[in-house]
Structures are given as C-alpha cells and as structure tokens.
C-alpha positions as CSV (number, residue, x, y, z in Angstrom):
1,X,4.4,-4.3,-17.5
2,X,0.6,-5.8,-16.6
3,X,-0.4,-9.2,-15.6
4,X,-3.1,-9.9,-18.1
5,X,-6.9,-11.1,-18.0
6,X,-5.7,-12.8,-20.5
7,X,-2.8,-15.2,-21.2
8,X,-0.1,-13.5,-21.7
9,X,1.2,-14.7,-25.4
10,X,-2.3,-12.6,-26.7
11,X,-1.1,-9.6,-25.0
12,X,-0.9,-7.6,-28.4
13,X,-2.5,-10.1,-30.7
14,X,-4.5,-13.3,-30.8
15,X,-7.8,-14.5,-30.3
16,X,-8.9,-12.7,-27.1
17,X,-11.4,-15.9,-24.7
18,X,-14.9,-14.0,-24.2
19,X,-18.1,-16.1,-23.0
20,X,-21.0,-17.5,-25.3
21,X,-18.0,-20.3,-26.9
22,X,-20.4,-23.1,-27.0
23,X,-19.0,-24.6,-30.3
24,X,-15.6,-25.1,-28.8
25,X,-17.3,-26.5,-25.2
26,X,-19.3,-28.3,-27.1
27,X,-15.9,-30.1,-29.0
28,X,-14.2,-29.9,-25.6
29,X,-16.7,-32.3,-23.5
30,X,-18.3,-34.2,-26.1
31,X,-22.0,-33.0,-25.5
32,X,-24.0,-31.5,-28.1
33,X,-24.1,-28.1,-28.7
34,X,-27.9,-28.1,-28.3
35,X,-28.0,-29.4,-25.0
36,X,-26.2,-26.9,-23.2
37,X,-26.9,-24.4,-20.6
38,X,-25.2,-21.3,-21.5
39,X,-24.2,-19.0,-18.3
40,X,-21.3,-17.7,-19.9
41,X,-22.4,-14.2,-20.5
42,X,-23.8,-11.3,-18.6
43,X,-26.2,-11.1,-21.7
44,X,-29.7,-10.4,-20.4
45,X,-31.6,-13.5,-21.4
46,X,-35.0,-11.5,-21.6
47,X,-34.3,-9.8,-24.6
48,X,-35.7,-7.1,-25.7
49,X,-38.8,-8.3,-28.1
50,X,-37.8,-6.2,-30.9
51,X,-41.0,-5.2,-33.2
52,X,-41.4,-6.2,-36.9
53,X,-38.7,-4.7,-39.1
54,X,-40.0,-2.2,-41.7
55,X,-38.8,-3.0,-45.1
56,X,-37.0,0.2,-45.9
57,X,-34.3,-0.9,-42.8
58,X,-33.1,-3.6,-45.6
59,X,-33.2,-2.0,-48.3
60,X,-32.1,1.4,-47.8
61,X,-28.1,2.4,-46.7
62,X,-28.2,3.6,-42.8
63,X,-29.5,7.3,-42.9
64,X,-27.8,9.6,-40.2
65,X,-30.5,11.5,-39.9
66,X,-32.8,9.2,-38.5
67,X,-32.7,9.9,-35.0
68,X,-30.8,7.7,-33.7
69,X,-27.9,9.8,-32.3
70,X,-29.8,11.6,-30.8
71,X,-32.1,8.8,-29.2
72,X,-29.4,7.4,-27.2
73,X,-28.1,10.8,-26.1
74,X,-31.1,11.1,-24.4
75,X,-31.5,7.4,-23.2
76,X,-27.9,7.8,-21.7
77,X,-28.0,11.1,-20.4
78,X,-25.8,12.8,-22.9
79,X,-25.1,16.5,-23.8
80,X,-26.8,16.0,-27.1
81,X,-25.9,14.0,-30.3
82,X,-23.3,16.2,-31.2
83,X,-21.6,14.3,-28.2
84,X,-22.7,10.7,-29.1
85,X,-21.4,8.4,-32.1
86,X,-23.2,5.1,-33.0
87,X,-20.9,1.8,-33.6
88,X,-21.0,-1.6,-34.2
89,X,-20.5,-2.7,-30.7
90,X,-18.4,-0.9,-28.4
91,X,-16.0,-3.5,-29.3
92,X,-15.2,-1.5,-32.7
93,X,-14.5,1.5,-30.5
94,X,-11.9,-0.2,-27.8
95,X,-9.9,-1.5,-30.9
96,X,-10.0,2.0,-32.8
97,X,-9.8,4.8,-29.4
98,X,-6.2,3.4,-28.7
99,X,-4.8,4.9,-32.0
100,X,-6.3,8.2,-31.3
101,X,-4.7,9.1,-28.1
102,X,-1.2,9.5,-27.7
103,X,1.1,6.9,-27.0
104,X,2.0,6.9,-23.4
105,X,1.7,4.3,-20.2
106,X,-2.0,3.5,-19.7
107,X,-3.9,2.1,-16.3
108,X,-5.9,-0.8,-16.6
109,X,-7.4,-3.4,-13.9
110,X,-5.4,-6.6,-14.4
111,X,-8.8,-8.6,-14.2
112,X,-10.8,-6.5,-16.3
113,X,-12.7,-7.0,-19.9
114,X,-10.1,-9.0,-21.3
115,X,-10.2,-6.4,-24.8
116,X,-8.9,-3.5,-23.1
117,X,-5.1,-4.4,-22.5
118,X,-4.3,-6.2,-26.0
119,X,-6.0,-3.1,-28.1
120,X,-3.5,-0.1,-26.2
121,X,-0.8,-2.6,-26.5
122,X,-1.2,-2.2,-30.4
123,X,-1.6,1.0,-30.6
124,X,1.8,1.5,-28.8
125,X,1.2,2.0,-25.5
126,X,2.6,0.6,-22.3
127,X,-0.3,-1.0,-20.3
128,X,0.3,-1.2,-16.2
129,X,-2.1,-2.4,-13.5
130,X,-4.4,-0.1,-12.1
131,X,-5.5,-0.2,-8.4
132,X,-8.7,0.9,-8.4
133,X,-9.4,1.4,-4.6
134,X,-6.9,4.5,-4.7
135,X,-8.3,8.4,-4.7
136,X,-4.9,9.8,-6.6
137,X,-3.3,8.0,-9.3
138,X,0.3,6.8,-9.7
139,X,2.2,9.9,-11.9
140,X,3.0,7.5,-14.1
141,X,-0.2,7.0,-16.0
142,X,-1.6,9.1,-18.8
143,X,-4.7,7.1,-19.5
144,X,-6.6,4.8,-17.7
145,X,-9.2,2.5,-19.3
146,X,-11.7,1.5,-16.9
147,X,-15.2,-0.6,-16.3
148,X,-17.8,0.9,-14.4
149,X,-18.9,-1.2,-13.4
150,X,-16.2,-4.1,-13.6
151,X,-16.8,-7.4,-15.8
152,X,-16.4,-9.7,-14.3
153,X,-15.3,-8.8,-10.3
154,X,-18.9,-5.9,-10.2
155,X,-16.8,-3.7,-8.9
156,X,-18.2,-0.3,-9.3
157,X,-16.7,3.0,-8.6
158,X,-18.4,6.3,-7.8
159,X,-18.7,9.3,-10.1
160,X,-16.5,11.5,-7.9
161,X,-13.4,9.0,-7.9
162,X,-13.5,8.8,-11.6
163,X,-14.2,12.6,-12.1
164,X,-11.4,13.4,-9.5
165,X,-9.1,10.5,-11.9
166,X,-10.6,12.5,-15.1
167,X,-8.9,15.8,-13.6
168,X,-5.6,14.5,-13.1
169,X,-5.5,12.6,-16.4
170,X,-6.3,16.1,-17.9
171,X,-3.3,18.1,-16.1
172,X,-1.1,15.6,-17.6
173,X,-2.7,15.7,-21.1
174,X,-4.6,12.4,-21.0
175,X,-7.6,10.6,-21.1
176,X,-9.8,8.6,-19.2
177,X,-11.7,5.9,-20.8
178,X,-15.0,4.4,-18.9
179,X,-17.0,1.0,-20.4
180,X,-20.4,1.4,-18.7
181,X,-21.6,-1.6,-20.6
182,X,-23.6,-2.8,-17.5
183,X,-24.3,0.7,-16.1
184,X,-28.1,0.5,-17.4
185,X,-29.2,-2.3,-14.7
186,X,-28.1,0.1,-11.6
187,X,-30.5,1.9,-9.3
188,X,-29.9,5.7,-10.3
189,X,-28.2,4.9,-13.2
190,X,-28.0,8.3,-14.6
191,X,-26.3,9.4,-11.2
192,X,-23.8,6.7,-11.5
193,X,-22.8,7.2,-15.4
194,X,-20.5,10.2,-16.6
195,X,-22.5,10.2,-19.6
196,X,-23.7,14.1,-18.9
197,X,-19.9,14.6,-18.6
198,X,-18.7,14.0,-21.4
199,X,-19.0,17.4,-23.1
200,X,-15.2,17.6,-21.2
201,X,-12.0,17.0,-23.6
202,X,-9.9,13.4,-22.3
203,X,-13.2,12.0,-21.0
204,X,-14.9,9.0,-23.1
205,X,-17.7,6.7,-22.3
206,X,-19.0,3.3,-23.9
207,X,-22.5,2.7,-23.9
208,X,-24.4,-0.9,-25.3
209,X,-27.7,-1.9,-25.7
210,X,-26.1,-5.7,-26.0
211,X,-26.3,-6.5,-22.2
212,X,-29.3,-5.2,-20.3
213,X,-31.6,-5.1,-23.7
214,X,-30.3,-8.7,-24.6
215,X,-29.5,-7.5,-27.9
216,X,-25.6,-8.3,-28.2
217,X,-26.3,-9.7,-31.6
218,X,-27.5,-6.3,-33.6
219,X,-23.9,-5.3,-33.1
220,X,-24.5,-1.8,-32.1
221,X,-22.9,0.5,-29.4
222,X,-22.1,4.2,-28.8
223,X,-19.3,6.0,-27.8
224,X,-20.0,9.4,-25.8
225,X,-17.1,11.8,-25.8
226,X,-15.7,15.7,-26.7
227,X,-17.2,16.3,-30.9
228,X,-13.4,16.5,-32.2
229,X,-12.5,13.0,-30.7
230,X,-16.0,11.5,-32.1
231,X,-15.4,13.0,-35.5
232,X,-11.6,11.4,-35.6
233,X,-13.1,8.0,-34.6
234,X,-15.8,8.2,-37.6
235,X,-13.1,8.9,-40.0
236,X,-11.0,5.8,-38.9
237,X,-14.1,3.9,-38.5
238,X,-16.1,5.3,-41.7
239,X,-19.7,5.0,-42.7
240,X,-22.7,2.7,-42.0
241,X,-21.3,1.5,-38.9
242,X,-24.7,0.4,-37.5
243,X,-26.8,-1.2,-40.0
244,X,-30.5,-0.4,-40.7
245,X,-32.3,-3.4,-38.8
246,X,-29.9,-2.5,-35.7
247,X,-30.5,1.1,-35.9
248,X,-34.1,0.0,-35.9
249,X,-33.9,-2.7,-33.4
250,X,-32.2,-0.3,-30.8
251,X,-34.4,2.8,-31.2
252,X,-37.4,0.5,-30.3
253,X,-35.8,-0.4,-27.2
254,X,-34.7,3.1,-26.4
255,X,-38.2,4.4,-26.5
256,X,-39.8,2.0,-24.5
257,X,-39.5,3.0,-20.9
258,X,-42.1,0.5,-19.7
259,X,-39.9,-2.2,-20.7
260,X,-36.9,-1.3,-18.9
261,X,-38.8,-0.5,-15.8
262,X,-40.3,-4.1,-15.8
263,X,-37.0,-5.3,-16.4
264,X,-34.9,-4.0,-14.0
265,X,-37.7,-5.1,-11.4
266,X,-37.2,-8.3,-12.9
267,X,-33.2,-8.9,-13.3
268,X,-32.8,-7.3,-9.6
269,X,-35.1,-10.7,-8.5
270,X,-33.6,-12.9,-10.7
271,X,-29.7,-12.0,-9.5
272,X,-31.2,-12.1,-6.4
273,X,-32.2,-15.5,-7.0
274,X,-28.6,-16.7,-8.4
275,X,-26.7,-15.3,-5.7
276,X,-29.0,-17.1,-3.3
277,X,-28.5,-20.5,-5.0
278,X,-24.7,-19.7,-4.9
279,X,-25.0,-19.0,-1.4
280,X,-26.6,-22.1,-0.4
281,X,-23.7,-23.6,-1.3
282,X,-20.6,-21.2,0.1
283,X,-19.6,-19.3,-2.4
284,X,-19.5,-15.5,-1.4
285,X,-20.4,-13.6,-4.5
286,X,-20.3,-10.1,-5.7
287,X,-22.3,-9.6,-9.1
288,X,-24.7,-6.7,-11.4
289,X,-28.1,-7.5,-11.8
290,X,-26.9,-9.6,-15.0
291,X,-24.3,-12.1,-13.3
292,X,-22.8,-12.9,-10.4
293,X,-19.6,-13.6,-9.4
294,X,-16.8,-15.9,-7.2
295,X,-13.2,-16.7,-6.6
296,X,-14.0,-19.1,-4.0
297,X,-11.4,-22.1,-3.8
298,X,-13.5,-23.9,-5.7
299,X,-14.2,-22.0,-8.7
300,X,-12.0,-23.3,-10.9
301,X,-13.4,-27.4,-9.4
302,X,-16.8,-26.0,-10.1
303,X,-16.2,-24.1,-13.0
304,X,-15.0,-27.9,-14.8
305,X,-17.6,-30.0,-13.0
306,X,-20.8,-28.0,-14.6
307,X,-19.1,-28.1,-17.9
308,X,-18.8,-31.7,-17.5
309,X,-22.7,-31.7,-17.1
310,X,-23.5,-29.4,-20.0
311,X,-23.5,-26.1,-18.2
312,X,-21.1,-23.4,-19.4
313,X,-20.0,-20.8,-17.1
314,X,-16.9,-18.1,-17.7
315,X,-13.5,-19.2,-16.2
316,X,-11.0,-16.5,-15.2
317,X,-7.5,-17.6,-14.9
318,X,-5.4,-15.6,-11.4
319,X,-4.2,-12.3,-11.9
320,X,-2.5,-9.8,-9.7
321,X,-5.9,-8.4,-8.8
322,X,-7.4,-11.6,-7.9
323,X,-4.7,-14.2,-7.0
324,X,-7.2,-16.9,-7.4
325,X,-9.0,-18.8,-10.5
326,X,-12.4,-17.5,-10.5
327,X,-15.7,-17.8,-12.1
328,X,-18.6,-15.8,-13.5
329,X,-22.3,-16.9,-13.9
330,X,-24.9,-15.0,-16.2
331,X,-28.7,-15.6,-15.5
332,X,-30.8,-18.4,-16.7
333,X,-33.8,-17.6,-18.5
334,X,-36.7,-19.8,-17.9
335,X,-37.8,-21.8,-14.9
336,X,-36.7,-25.0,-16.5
337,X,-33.1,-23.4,-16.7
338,X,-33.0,-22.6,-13.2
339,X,-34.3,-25.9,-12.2
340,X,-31.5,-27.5,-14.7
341,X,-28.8,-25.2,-12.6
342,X,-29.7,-25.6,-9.3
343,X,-30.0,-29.5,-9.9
344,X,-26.9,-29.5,-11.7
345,X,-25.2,-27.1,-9.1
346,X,-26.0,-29.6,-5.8
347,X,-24.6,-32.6,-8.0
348,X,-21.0,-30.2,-9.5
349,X,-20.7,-29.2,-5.5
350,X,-21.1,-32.8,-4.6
351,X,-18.8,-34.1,-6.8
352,X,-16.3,-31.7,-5.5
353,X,-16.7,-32.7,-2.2
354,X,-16.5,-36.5,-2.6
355,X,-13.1,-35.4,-4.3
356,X,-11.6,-33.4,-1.7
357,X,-12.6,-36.6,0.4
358,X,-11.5,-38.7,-0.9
C-alpha cells in the first residue's frame, strides 16, 4: 500500500499530528505554554486585520445570498459561483470528497498533508505513493490527491503536468484532487492555480484564506469543482457551513487588494530572511513564502534542541519520499521573534555540534 506521513497505526483512524500543538509541547518540555515561540505552522503571522463585525453577522443564520460565493470565485479565478462552494476549512472537504468518488486505488505523495491518505482510506479506497516528478501516471491510479504546492517539501508542480494528469484520470473515469492552500503567496498565482479549470468534470481544487490571510481560525475554505460534484458535497455537508463572522471576516479580506499586494512584498522578504538564517547555518532549504523547509541530517537534532529552548517547529518522521527525518519552519512575526530564533538557532546548532564532538 503507501508509506504514510503519518504513523502508520492512524492510517484509517486516529488523531492525525498537525502544527500549532503547543499544549502538548508545552506538557512535553516542561515550559510554559506562554513562553513559546510557535514556528510550527505555515500560518501567515500578519494576519489579516479583520474590520469590526456588524451585529447582524451574530445574530442572523449564514445567508447564501450574500456574496460570498461569488467573491471568492472571483478572488481565485473561478468560472463563477456556480463553480465554488464555501466550507468550514478545506479540512471538512478532504474528509467528505473521499465518499463521493468511487472507490478505487488513489495517488498520493507519501510526504504530503498528513489528512489526505487517512480520509481515502475511510472511504474505501486503496491509497499508493505517488511520484510526482513523472509526466504519465502509473495505470493503476484512478485518483490522485495532490498539493500544489506541497506542505511541507514546496514542491510545486506546473499547470500543464497536472492538466496533462487531469486527462488521464478522466479517460479512466477519475478524479484529480489539487489543495492549493498556499497557492495565493506565488508570483502569478492565477497562472499557477487550476482554479479557471475547474468548470471540467473529475477536476477539484481547495482554496483557504487560513494561510496567506492568517485567518486559520474563522474556519472557512472553498472547494472549486464541476456544479453536480459541489451540490453532492452540500448535501453530505448540509447548511451553514461557514458562519456569519467568517463569511464576514473573509469577504473583507477578499476585497482588499492593497493588502495582499503589501503582503506578498512582505512574506517574499521575510522567507527570504528565514532561509537566509537557515543558510548561515548549512541547512539547504526549499520553502513558499510562508515556511521553509529541511531534511538536513540534523533536522530531527535541531528539531529537539529548539524545543528544548521554547521554540516549536514541525517534525516529519522518514518516508519513502524523503528517507530522512525532516523539519519545517513557519515565519516569526515581530522583530523580537526573529531575534528570539536566530539567538536560539546559533545556541540549538551549537549544542548539536558539541554533541557530535563529543
């Protein structure tokens, strides 16, 4: 079958590990849960400043015909709204989509968004690892789920691969699945996304404003596919999936272009700046505007010695893909963060050092 981002015993079920777990680091090495620096997320740590919330958001059920469908088609590039449904996360949608497609052997990355591979192996299907470097795709696949691009490895594949993947999916009566979750940080991100695509049957794309808006915590996300699929998925899922204050908060952001040209300026420097502290210190990385990335020898060493100084970064364990622990490292978010990493970086790379000396 696969080899799993995940350990293998939460292969259909379990708690799945994700970043932002500062209660249990915080139990793990004794340190307060105030006093940690939290890296463990690509989560944009400018947020989007989200204005006052009217009163009718709290008061009144969601109302469909707000707009808001039809804001995000446009943000994203999307036919129209007939071709966009709003959920609470794109998380809701990668545990539902499974059930709606038939059962059948599905391609996934074996170090991928650790969500993916549990959810289709609920729904049924047989889950094997997908090479993503490769133009045609093995005969044996009939779906492939994949993230464009990758969390945590930034890999990013072009639009013609995955339309040329989308084709041969189709001839065999399948579906391909793409999570652009950090496709709104990219130069020419419109070029990049298959969001104007996805007017084709067996072609789906996730969209959030959680990462590069900061705003993970409204609970809100969009799934872009053919209007029969869409309407399927709202039945299973059924009404009021986003609430009022989200519907509200998101909108905002979608409408203000000034912000998310500022910020992309912004998070370009301040990766920039990360992968340039990492650097410093050999580690290669690879990364999105929103993290950066290493399975460096050391990763898992470093990976333990920040923790043990109150700095929480995202551990993966080996997979096929990578054979090698490795680790992922979102952005801090004021200069008093960064000067808490990089001082806390020299000492975790010294420590490791006197170690391997010793």
């Amino acid at each position: 079958m696969t080899d799993w981002t995940q350990p293998r015993e939460h292969a259909a079920s379990g708690p799945i590990a994700h970043g932002g777990n500062l209660h249990e680091a915080a139990a793990r090495y004794g340190i307060a849960y105030a006093q940690w620096l939290d890296l463990s997320t690509g989560i944009n740590p400018h947020g989007y400043p989200v204005p006052p919330l009217p009163a009718d958001a709290w008061r009144r059920l969601p109302d469909e015909g707000d707009g808001f469908a039809e804001r995000a088609a446009r943000y994203y590039g999307a036919p129209d709204a007939a071709h966009v449904l709003p959920v609470a996360g794109s998380q809701a949608a990668i545990r539902a989509l499974p059930a709606l497609l038939s059962p059948a052997t599905v391609g996934i990355a074996p170090l991928t968004y650790g969500e993916y591979a549990p959810a289709f192996a609920r729904a049924g299907h047989a889950v094997a690892p997908l090479e993503v470097d490769r133009d045609t795709l093995p005969a044996a696949l009939t779906h492939v789920a994949i993230v464009n691009p990758d969390n945590p490895t930034a890999t990013h594949i072009d639009a013609a691969r995955l339309l040329h993947w989308h084709a041969q999916l189709r001839e065999r009566g399948g579906t391909l699945l793409v999570d652009e979750a950090f496709a709104d940080t990219l130069p020419a991100a419109r070029v990049a996304s298959l969001a104007a695509h996805t007017h084709r049957d067996g072609l789906v794309v996730l969209r959030s404003p959680g990462k590069f808006f900061g705003l993970a915590g409204v609970r809100a996300g969009f799934v872009l596919g053919a209007p029969a699929l869409l309407a399927a998925l709202r039945d299973r899922l059924g009404a009021w999936t986003v609430s009022g204050p989200a519907r509200h908060a998101v909108s905002a952001a979608f409408d203000d272009a000034a912000w998310q040209t500022r910020m992309r300026e912004r998070l370009i420097g301040d990766s920039a700046r990360l992968a340039g502290l990492l650097h410093a210190h050999g580690f290669a990385t690879r990364g999105t505007p929103l993290f950066a990335w290493t399975d460096d020898a050391r990763a898992a060493a470093l990976h333990e010695a920040l923790a043990r100084r109150g700095v929480w970064t995202r551990l993966f364990p080996p997979s096929l893909r990578v054979p090698s622990a490795s680790v992922r490292f979102g952005l801090p978010g004021d200069e008093a963060e960064w000067t808490r990493f990089e001082q806390q970086l020299q000492q975790a790379v010294d420590s490791i050092d006197t170690a391997r000396s010793s």
